[in-house]
C-alpha positions in Angstrom: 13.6 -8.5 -3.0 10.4 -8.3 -5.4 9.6 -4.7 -3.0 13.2 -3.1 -4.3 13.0 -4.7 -8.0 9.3 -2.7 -7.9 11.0 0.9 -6.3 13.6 0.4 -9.0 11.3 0.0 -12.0 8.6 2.6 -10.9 10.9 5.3 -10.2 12.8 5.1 -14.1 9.2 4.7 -15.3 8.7 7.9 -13.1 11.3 9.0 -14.9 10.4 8.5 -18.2 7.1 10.1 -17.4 8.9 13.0 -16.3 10.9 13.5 -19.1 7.9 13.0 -21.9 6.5 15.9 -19.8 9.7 17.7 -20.9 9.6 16.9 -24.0 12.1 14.6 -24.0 12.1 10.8 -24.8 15.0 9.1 -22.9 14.8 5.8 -24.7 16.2 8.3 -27.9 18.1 10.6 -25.8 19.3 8.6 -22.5 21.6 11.8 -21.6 19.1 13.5 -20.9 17.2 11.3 -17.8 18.0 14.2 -15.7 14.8 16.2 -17.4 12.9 13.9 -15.4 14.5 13.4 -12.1 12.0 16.6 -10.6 8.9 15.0 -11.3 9.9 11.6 -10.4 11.7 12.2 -7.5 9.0 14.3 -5.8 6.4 11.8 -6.6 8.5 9.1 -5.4 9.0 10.8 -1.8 4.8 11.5 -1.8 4.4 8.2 -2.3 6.6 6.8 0.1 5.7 8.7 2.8 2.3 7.7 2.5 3.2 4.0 2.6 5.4 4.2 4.7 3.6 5.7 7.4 1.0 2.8 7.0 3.5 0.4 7.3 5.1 2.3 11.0 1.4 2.3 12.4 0.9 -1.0 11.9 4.3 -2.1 13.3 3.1 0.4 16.1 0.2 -1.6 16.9 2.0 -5.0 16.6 0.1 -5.3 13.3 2.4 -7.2 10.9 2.7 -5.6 6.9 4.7 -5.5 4.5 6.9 -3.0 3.2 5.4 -1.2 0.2 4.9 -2.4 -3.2 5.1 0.3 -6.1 3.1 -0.6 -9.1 5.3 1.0 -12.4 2.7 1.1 -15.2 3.1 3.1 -19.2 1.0 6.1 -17.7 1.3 10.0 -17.7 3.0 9.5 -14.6 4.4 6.0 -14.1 2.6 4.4 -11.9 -0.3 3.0 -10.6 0.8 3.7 -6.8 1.9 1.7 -4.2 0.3 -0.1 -1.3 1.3 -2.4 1.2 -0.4 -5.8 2.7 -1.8 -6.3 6.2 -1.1 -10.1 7.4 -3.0 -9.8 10.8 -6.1 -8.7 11.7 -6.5 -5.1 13.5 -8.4 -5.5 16.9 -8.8 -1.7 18.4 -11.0 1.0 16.5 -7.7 3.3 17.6 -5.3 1.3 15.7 -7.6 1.0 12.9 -7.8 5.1 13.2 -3.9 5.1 13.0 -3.3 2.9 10.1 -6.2 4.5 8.1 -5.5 8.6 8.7 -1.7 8.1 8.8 -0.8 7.2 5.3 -3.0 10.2 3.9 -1.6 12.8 6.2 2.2 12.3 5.5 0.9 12.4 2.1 -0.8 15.2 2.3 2.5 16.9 4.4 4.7 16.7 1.4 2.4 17.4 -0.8 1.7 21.1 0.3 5.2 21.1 0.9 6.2 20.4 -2.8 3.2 22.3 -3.9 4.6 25.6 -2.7 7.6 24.5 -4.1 6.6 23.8 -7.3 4.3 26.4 -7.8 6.7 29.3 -7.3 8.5 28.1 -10.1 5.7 27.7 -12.2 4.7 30.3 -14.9 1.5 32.4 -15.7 0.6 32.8 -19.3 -2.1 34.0 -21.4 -5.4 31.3 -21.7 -5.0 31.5 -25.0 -1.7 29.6 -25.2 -3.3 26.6 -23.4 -6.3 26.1 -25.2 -5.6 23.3 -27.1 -3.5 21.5 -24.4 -5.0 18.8 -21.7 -5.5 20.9 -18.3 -5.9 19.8 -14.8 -9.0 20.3 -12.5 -8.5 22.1 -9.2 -9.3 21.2 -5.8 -9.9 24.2 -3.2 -6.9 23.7 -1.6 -4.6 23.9 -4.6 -6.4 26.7 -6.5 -6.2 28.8 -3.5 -2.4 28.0 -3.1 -1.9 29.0 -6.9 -3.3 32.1 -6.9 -1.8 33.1 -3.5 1.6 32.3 -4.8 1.2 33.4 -8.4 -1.9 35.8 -8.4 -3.4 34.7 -11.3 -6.5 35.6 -13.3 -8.6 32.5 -13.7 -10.1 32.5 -16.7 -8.0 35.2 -18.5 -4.6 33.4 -17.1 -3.4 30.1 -16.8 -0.6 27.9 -15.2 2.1 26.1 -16.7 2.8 23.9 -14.1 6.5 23.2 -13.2 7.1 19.0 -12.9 7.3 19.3 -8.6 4.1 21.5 -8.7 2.5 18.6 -11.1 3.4 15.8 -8.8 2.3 17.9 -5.9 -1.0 17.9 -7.8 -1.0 14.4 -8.3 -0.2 13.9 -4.1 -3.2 15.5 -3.5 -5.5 13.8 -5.6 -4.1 10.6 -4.6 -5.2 12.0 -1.2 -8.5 12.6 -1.8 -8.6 9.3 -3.7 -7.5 7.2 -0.7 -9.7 9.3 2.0 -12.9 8.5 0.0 -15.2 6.7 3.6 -15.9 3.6 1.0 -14.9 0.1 1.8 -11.2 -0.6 2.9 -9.6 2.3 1.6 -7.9 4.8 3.8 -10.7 7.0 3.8 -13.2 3.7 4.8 -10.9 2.4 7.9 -11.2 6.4 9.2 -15.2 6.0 8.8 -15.2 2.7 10.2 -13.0 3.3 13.4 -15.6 6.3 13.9 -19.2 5.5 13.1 -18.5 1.3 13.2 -21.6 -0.4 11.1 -22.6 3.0 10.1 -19.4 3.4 7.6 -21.5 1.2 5.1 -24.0 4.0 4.9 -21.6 6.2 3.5 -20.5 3.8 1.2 -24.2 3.1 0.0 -24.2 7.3 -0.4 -21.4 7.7 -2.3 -21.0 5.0 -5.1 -24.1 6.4 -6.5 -22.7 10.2 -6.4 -19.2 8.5 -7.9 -21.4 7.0 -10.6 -22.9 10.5 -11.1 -19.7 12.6 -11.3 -18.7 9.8 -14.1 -21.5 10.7 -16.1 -21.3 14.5 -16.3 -17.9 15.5 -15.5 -15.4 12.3 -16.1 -15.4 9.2 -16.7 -13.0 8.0 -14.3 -15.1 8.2 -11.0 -17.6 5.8 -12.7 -14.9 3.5 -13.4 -13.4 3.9 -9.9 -16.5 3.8 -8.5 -17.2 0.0 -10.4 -13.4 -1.2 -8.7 -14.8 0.0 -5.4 -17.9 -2.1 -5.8 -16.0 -5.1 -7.2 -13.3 -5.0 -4.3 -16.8 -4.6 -1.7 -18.1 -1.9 0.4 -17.9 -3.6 3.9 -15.2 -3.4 6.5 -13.9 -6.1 8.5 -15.3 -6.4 11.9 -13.1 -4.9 15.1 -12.7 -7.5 17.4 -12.8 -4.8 20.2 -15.3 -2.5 18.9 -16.6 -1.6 21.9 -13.2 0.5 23.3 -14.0 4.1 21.8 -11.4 6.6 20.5 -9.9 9.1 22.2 -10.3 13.1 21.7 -7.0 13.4 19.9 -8.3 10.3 17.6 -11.3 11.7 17.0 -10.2 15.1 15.7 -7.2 13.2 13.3 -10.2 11.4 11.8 -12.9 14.4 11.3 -9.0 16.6 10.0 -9.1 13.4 7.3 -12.6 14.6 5.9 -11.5 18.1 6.0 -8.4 17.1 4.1 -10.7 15.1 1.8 -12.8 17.7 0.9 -10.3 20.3 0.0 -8.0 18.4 -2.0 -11.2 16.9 -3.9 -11.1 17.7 -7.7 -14.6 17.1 -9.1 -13.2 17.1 -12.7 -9.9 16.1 -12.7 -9.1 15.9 -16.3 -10.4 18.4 -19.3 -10.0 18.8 -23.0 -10.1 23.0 -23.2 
């Protein structure tokens, strides 16, 4: 029950979130919810696919978790996310691999899907008509996408991005969030079920660059990179370690890092 009462609540803060993007506040004018049913409903589906697919590869692997809980929360966008629990252990680096890589790549799925979307109804207009707004970072991957759908001029042009493009924007960072190779997130299971001990090395690398990026480009790596230290940087031992992953495995885990790196957004958020 508390999983549905969360769906319900995150997806009219979604809404609301949406709609502020429109310029409309729906607590004022409640006819107009509609204004923010693109955003929240695309963010919503990237969302739950993501979760969703952790909780089927679990079930797969006779792992038992719940179904997702969204988090609603007062934000630009909503929410917080969603996650859901493991209640027993995972025993096989390959199950490990599956839980880990497949929440990220259904993510990532509907994300380019929306992306495209969204993007071709975006519009192009002068720099000088966003200067004084809040504008978005851009990861490889999206910036390439942008200016092969809209052929832009970076730097003389800019994007007004339509709500489904913005949420597709939002999938992929969530991506790249989750696939970081630190501690138990998505990104450390995939590092884990490849390299074993050797994931904490990684971990050890990359709180320090976090802390970095949080100094001179925003704030909010430094702070992630303090929750990752609080929640710990070790993974939970496999009790069957020693059974190695398969070929196809293997390549789903080294596609994660790809995906990681080209939906990374070094500077996510920027006063211009």
């Amino acid at each position: 029950m508390l999983h549905l009462i969360l769906f319900i609540a995150t997806f009219f803060t979604t809404v609301f979130a949406g709609a502020l993007q429109a310029g409309v506040n729906i607590l004022t004018e409640p006819g107009k919810f509609y204004e923010g049913l693109p955003f929240a409903l695309t963010l919503m589906s990237i969302l739950l696919a993501h979760e969703l697919s952790h909780y089927i590869a679990s079930r797969k692997h006779n792992i038992q978790a719940t179904l997702p809980y969204f988090i609603p929360a007062p934000t630009l966008i909503g929410t917080f996310g969603a996650f859901i629990k493991m209640k027993s252990p995972v025993t096989t680096r390959k199950a490990l691999l599956d839980i880990g890589i497949s929440g990220p790549l259904a993510g990532f799925v509907i994300s380019f899907i929306v992306s495209v979307m969204g993007l071709s109804l975006s519009k192009v207009v002068p720099v000088q008509e966003t200067k004084e707004a809040l504008s978005l970072g851009d990861s490889l991957l999206f910036s390439t996408l942008s200016q092969l759908i809209l052929d832009y001029r970076p730097g003389v042009q800019d994007v007004l991005l339509h709500p489904v493009a913005f949420a597709g924007w939002i999938g992929f960072f969530v991506t790249s969030l989750n696939l970081l190779p630190i501690g138990q997130l998505d990104g450390g299971h995939v590092a884990y079920a490849l390299f074993g001990e050797r994931h904490s090395y990684l971990s050890k690398i990359l709180i320090p660059i976090l802390l970095l990026l949080g100094v001179f480009l925003w704030e909010g790596w430094a702070f992630w990179a303090i929750v990752l230290l609080i929640l710990g940087l070790k993974h939970p031992p496999i009790y069957h370690s020693e059974i190695p992953l398969d070929g196809t495995r293997r390549f789903l885990g080294w596609l994660g890092f790809f995906i990681f790196i080209i939906t990374f957004i070094p500077q996510p958020f920027k006063i211009s």
